[in-house]
LUMFIDO-143415 format. One line per 5 residues: number of its first residue (from 1); their letters; for each residue y, x negated, z negated of C-alpha. Coordinates in steps of 0.05 Angstrom, whole numbers. Each point is the difference from the previous one (the first is absolute). Layout:
N
NUM> A> Y X Z; ...
END
This chain:
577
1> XXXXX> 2058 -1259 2563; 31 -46 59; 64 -35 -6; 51 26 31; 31 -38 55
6> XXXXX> 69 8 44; -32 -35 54; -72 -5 24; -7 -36 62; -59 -5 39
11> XXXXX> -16 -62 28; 19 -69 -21; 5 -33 74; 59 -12 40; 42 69 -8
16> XXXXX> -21 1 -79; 12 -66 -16; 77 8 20; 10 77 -26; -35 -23 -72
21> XXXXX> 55 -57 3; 59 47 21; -8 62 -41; -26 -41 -66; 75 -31 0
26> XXXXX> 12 55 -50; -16 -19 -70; -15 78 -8; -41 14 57; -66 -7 -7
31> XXXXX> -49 -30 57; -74 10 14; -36 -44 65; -78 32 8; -23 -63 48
36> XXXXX> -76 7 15; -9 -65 9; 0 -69 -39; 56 -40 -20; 22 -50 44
41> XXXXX> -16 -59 -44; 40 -64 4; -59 -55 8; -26 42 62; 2 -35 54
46> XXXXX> -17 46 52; 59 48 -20; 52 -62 -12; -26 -48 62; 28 23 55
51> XXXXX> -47 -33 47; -52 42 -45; 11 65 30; -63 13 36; -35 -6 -62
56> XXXXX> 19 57 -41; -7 51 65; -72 33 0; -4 -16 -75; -7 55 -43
61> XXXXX> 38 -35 -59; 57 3 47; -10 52 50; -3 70 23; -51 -19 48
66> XXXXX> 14 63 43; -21 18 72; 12 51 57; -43 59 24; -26 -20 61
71> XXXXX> 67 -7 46; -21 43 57; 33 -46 51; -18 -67 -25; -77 11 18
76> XXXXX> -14 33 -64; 18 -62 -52; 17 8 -67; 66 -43 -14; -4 -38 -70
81> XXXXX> 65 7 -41; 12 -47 -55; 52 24 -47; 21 -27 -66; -32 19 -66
86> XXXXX> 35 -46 -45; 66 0 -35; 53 -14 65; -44 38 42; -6 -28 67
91> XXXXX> 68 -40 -6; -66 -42 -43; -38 -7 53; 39 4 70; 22 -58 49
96> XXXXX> 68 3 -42; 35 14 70; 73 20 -18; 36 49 63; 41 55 -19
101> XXXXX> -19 31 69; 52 7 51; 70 39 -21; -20 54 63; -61 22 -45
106> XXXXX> 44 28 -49; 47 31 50; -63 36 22; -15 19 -70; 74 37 -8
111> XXXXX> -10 22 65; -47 63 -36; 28 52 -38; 22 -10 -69; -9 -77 5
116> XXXXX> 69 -17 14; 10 -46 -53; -59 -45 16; 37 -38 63; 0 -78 5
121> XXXXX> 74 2 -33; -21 41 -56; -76 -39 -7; 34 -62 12; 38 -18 -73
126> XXXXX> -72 15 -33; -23 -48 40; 50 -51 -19; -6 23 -65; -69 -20 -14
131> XXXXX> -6 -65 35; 25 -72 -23; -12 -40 66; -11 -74 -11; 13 -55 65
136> XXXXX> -13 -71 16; 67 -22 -19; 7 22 -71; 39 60 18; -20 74 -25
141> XXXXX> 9 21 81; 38 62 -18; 43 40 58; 22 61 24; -80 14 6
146> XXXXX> -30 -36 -47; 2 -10 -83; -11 -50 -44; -12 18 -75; -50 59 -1
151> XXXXX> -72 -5 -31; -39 -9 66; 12 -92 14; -9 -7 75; -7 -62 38
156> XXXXX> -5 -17 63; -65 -27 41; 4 -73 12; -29 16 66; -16 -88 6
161> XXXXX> -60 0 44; 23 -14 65; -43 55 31; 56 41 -37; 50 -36 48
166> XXXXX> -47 7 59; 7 81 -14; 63 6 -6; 22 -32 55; -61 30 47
171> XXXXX> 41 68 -29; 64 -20 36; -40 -23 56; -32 70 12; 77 34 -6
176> XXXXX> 10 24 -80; 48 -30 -37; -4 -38 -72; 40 32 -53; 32 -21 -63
181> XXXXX> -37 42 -41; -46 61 8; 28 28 -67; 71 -9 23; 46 23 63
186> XXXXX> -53 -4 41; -72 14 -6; -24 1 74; -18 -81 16; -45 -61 -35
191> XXXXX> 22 -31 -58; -28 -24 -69; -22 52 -47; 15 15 -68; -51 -1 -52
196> XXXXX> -7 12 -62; -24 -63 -33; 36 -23 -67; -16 -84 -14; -63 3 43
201> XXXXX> -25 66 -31; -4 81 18; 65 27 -18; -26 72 -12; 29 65 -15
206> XXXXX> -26 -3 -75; 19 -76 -2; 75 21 25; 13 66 -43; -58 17 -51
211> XXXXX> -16 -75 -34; 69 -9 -15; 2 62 -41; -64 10 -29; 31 -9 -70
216> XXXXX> 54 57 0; -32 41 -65; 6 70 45; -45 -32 63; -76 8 -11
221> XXXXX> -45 -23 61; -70 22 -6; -45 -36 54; -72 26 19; 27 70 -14
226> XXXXX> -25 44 61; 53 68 2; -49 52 20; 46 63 3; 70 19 -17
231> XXXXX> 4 60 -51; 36 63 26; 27 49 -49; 9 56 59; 42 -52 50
236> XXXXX> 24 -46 -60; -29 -69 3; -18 -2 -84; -37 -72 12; -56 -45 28
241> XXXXX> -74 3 -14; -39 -56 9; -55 -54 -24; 4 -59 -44; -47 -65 42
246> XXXXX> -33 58 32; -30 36 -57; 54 30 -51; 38 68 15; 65 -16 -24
251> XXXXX> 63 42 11; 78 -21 13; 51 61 -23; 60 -12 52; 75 30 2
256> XXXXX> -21 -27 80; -63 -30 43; 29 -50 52; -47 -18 53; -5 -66 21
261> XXXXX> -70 -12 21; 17 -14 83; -24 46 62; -70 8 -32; 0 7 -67
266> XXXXX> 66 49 -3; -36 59 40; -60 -12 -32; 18 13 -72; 46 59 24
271> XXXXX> -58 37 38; -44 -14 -69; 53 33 -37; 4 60 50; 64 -9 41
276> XXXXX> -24 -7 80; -24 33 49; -31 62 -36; -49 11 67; -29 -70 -20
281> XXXXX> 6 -2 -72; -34 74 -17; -68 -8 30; -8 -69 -43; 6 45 -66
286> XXXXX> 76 -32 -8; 43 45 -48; 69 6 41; 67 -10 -26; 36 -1 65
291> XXXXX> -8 13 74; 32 -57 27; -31 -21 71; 29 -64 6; -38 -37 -51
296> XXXXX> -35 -54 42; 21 19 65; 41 -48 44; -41 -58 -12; 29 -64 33
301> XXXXX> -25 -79 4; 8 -58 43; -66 -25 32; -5 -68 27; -43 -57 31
306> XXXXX> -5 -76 15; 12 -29 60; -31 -65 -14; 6 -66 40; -32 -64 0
311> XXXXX> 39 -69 -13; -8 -71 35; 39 -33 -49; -16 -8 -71; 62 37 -28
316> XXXXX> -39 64 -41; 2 5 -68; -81 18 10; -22 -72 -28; 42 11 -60
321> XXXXX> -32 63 -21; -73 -19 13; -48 16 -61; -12 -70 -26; 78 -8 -7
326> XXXXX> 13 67 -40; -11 -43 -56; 59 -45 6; 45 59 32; -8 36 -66
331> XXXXX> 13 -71 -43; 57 -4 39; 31 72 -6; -27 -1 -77; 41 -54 -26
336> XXXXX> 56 -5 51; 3 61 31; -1 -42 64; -44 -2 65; -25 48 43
341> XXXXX> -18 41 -61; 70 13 0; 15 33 59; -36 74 28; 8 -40 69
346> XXXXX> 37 72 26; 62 -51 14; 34 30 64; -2 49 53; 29 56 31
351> XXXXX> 24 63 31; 10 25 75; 0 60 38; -57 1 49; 32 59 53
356> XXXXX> 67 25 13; -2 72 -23; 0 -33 -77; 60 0 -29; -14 -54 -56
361> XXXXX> -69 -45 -3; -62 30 -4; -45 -60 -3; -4 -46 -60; -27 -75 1
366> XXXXX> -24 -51 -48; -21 -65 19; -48 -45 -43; -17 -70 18; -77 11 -1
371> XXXXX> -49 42 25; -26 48 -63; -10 65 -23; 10 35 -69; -70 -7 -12
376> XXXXX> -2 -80 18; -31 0 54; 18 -40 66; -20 6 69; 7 -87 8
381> XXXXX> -23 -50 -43; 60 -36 31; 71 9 2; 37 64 12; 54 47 -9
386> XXXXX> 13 75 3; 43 52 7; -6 72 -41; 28 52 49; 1 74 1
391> XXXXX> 48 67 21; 47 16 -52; 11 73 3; -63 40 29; 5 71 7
396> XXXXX> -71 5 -31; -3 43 -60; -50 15 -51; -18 20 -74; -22 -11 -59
401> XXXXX> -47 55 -51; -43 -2 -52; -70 10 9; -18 29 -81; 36 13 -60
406> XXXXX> -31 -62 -20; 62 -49 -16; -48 -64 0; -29 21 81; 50 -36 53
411> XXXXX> 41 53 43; -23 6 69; 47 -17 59; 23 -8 79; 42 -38 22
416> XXXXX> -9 27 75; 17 -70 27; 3 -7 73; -5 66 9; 63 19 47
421> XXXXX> 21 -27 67; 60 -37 -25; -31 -37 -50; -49 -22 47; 46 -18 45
426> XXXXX> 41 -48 -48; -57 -29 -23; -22 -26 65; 69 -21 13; -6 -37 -72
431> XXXXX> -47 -47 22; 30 -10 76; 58 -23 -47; -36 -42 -43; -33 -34 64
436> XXXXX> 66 -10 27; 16 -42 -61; -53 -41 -17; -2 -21 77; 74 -25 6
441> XXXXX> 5 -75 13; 19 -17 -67; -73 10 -9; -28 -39 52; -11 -59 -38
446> XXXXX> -43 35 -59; -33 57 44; -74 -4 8; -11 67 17; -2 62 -35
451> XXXXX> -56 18 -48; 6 70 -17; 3 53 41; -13 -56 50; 16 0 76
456> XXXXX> -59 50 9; 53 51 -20; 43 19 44; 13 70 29; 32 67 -42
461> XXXXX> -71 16 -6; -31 -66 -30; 52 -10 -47; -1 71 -33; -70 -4 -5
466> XXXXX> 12 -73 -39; 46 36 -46; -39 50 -21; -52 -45 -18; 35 -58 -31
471> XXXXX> 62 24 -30; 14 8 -75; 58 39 -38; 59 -42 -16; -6 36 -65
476> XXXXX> 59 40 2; -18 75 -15; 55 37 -16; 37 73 8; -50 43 -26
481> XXXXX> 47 40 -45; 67 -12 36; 75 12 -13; 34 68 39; 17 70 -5
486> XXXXX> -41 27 43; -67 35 -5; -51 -64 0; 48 -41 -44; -23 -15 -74
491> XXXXX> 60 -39 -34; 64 29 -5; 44 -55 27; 62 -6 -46; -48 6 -56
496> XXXXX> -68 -27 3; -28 64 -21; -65 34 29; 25 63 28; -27 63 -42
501> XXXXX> -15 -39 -65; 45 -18 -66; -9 -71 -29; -34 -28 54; 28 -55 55
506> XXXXX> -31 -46 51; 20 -71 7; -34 -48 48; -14 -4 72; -27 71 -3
511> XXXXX> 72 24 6; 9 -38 67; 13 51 56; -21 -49 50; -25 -69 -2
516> XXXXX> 44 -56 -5; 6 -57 59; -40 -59 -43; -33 -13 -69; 14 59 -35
521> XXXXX> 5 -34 -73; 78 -7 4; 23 72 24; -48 19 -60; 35 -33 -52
526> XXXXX> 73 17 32; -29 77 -7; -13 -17 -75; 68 -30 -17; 30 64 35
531> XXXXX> -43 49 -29; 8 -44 -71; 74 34 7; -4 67 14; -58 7 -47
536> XXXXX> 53 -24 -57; 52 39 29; 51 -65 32; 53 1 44; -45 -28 61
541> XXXXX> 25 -66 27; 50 11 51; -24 -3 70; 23 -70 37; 38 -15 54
546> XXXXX> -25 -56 45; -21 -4 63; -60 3 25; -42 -15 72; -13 57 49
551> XXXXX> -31 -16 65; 15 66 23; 79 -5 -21; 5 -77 45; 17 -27 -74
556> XXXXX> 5 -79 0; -58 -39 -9; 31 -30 -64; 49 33 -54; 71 8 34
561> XXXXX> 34 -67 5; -57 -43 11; 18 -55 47; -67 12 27; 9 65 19
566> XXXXX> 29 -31 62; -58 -42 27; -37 45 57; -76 8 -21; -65 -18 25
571> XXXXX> -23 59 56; -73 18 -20; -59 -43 30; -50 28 44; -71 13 -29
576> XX> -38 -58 13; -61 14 57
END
């Protein structure tokens, strides 16, 4: 017979990792993580380097290794998407980008029925809650935004190259502003990010919550432990199946199942156990539970490119990173965590609206001082530099549903990208922006043309057509089992239940209703530390009461009282011929 547990949470990644913290606080309650992956072992250097993070992607002791049906609209490719399998989950193997997303996101989340609680104000002490924000100066950089003695350490990118300066002020040039902080009273403008990088290594969500716990007698993490369906006694969840390193049927008994396994994995397991879309789920021999049509509907991502440009001046990191000095980068990181093994180079960047009928900014940048993609691969042998660039918020949606009753065979899914007129519309104004940048004066004196596209590019037509065969997800799926009331909604919103079912909730970026502005790894851990309450049954944090920038409302550029508020900005450049 199984052991009982009070807790079984699936998925030890980002959402897991911070639940398995919260709700084993309790000496009495007891806490199961399934992860399906591997631990996240201390001496690996490709989880704990962050200049290692193209390594682990297309691995199979690290990831997913997913892909696409053939996107209708992007010439019939398959899109490969890495997600974590490991304990942190992808928070193991991101770019360790920190953005919250911008405070109007969440206004648009309350904006639906039954999500009234999930505005900025309310999201925004979970936020502070969970992060301990470290600056140049010593200081912890806590405000009325920001915290300073949660799990997840942030620091800031030293952003030292000077084609970092050159960027920023080419972003003035062209008309946006530089903010403070994208995390902070302002998101819109070019600043600095956050990352999150602890002593030159990943900070990740098991690092931050589940590490620091792992002793507590009533927390057991089991790792290479694949759920492969939730047990139903009529619409009671009664525990998880699943296999021991791919071979043993073991069960968990569970008072509840939490679901933390992200936009994939969450709809997955619940269609294996029977609760989806019955007109899918019958004719693959599933056994149903519950009717519930939402389950892997809504699906939402960011998709992106690289505008890539080559340098005349030997600035670029790209000599630094060649193979024959790998060597010495990892000597270097190894024994003083020092170097440019020490960085994931995703130092600065920012975000701008690219039309007027946007009421907040729908494009996100970040800059790198070389010329590279994930794989490691560069257009130059020479210098370069980059910009990542795509819309924030297409109207594309698509889906996600098994294709067997096989647990082991990967779910098919559509992502539908650049599939409606709007989308396609913002992304050709993504890359006019981009242009606009990278050809401001402040560039003149490194700008030896551009590499990819390349000036062969040029009309609507050309650059849609260069999207759909060069752009990659950003590798932020999410929404597939999303927050409401109303008839595709999955998770009740003031409880983290899945609507129809007893003992089961869903806990990752599943639950988003739409897609955040940004990386989505920090909205996915403020959604833990919220859910972390009502699950226990706390007095949620009381909403806050700062300001905040509108465009729309004519709010100051800065917070209230800002001397700068009075200094008349920059009118927007004209696009460069």
């Amino acid at each position: 017979m199984s052991k009982h547990w009070d807790y079984v949470i699936v998925g030890g990644g980002s959402a897991g990792s911070a639940l398995a913290n919260r709700l084993s606080t309790d000496p009495g309650t007891s806490v199961l993580v399934l992860e399906a992956g591997r631990s996240d072992f201390r001496i690996d250097p490709f989880i704990h380097m962050p200049a290692a993070l193209p390594f682990p992607i297309g691995s199979r002791f690290y990831d997913w290794k997913y892909e696409t049906e053939p996107e209708p609209a992007m010439g019939g490719r398959r899109i490969y998407h890495a997600r974590g399998k490991v304990l942190g989950g992808s928070s193991s193997i991101n770019g360790m980008i920190f953005q919250r997303g911008n405070p109007m996101d969440f206004e648009r989340w309350a904006a639906d029925p039954g999500m009234e609680t999930w505005d900025y104000l309310h999201c925004l002490p979970y936020f502070k809650r969970m992060e301990s924000r470290h600056l140049e100066n010593g200081s912890d950089g806590s405000d009325q935004w920001r915290g300073g003695s949660g799990p997840l350490w942030l620091e800031r990118g030293k952003a030292e190259n000077p084609l970092f300066g050159a960027f920023f002020e080419a972003a003035q040039q062209a008309g946006f502003p530089l903010t403070d902080d994208v995390n902070g009273y302002r998101q819109e403008g070019f600043a600095r990010f956050d990352r999150n990088i602890k002593n030159g290594r990943r900070w990740s969500a098991a690092r931050a919550y589940l590490h620091p716990v792992m002793k507590r007698p009533n927390l057991t993490v089991e790792t290479l432990a694949h759920a492969t369906r939730i047990t139903f006694d009529g619409t009671r969840a009664t525990g998880v199946d699943y296999l021991r390193a791919g071979r043993a049927q073991r069960h968990a008994s569970a008072g509840e199942v939490i679901l933390c396994g992200g936009a994939i994995n969450t709809p997955q397991l619940l269609q294996l156990s029977g609760v989806g879309n019955s007109d899918h789920l019958r004719p693959l021999g599933v056994d149903m539970v519950h009717d519930l049509k939402g389950v892997g509907e809504n699906l939402q991502d960011h998709l992106e490119v690289y505008i890539q440009y080559a340098s005349k001046l030997p600035v670029s990191i790209a000599p630094g990173l060649a193979w024959h000095k790998r060597p010495m980068i990892g000597a270097k990181w190894l024994f003083g965590r020092a170097g440019l093994g020490a960085t994931n180079h995703f130092e600065g960047g920012g975000f701008c609206r690219s039309n007027d009928d946007v009421d907040w900014p729908n494009l996100m940048f970040h800059f790198l001082p070389i010329a590279i993609r994930y794989d490691g691969t560069s257009p130059t042998k020479g210098h370069g530099y980059q910009v990542h660039i795509g819309p924030m918020y297409a109207d594309t949606r698509g889906w996600i549903r098994i294709a067997s009753t096989n647990p082991k065979q990967h779910p098919k899914m559509l992502f539908n990208y650049l599939s409606t007129a709007t989308d396609r519309r913002e992304w050709v104004e993504a890359i006019r922006t981009a242009r606009l940048i990278l050809n401001q004066p402040a560039f003149a004196p490194f700008n030896d043309g551009e590499l990819s596209p390349g000036p062969s590019v040029e009309t609507d037509e050309e650059i849609l057509e260069w999207v759909r065969k060069d752009a990659e997800t950003a590798l932020h799926p999410s929404c597939t089992a999303k927050m409401g009331i109303d008839d595709m909604s999955v998770t009740d919103p003031t409880s983290m239940k899945v609507h129809g079912l007893d003992g089961v909730r869903a806990v990752d970026a599943s639950v988003f209703p739409y897609v955040t502005n940004g990386n989505i790894y920090a909205p996915v851990m403020m959604v833990a530390e919220k859910a972390a309450d009502l699950i226990l049954g706390n007095t949620p944090l009381a909403p806050t009461a700062v300001p905040y920038y509108r465009h729309r409302d004519g709010s100051t550029l800065y917070p209230p009282g800002d001397p700068r508020n009075n200094v008349t900005p920059t009118p927007h450049a004209e696009e460069p011929t």
